[in-house]
N, C-alpha and C positions, 0 to 999 in steps of 0.2 A: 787194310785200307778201306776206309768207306765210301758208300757208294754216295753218288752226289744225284739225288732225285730230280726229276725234270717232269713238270705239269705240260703235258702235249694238247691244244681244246683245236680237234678238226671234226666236221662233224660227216667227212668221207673217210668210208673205210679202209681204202686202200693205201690213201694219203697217211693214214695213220697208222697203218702198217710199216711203210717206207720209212716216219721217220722215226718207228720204236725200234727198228731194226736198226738201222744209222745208228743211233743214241747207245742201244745196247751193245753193240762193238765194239763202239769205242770206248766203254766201261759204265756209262752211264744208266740209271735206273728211269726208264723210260713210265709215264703214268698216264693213259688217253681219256681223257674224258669228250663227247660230243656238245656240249654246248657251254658256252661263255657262264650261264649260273650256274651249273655243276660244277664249274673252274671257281668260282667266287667263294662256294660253299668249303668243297675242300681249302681251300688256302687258309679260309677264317676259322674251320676246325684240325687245319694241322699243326698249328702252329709254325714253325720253320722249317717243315718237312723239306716243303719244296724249296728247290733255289735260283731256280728257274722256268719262265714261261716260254713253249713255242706255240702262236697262235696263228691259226691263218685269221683271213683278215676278214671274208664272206663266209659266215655260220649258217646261214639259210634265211628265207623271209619268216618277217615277224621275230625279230630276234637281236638281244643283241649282239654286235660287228667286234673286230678284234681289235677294232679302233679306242672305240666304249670300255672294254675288256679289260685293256692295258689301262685306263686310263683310272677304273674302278679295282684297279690292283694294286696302281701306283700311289694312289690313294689311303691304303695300309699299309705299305712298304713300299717307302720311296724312292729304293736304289733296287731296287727288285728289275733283274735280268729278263727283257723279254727281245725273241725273235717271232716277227712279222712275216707272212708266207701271205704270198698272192699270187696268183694268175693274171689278176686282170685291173688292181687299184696301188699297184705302184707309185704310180704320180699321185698318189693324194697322203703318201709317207710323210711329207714337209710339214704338212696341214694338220694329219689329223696323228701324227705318230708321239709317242711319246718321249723324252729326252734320251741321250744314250741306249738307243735302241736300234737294235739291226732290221733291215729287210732283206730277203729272200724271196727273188721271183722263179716262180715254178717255170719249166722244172729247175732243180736243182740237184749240183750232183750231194749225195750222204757227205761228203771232207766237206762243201760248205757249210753244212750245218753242224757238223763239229767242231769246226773252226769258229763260226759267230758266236756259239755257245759258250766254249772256251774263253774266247777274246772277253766275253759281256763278263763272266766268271773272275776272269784273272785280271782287270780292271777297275770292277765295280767296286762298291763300298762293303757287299755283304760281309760279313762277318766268317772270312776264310782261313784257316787253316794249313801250311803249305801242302799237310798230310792229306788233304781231303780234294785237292788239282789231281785233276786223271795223270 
């Protein structure tokens, strides 16, 4: 079975610890980068590596937001799975979130985020596989 890659962009460390560990569990190929253009770049030289985005949604100042992120991802791939993580911009998911997309406010337990993941996965349009669902 192969493993179903997941692009993680937080730009705390611990946070991104949490949820590489969540992801790997539950079979998934966890990949962290810290900021939203690091995330841009990989995606545009991986080709279909990833099949999933988890973003939080505050990257730090001067920078861009997870908002921007999804929206400059969705951009090249339309149906591209992303979950939104926040502590503190919740309310502004309606406004600034992009279609078919989950939020998750911190904390959160590891089964949510294998669950939104999952859900965004086994419903989306990507091009799946039955063999390739954890």
């Amino acid at each position: 079975m192969d493993t179903i890659d997941i692009l993680i962009v937080d730009d705390e460390h611990l946070v991104h610890s949490f949820i590489s560990g969540a992801l790997s569990e539950a079979g998934f190929a966890p990949f962290g980068v810290s900021s939203g253009d690091e995330a841009l770049s990989l995606l545009r030289d991986s080709g279909d590596k990833y099949r999933a985005l988890v973003t939080d949604v505050n990257l730090g100042a001067n920078t861009m937001d997870g908002w921007q992120l999804a929206r400059r991802v969705r951009e090249m791939h339309p149906d591209f799975p992303i979950v939104y993580m926040t502590g503190a911009s919740a309310e502004q998911w309606t406004a600034n979130g992009v279609p078919n997309s989950i939020l998750l406010t911190k904390p959160f337990a590891p089964a949510q985020l294998v669950t939104a993941i999952s859900q965004l996965l086994n419903v989306g349009t990507s091009p799946l596989c039955p063999k390739d669902l954890p």
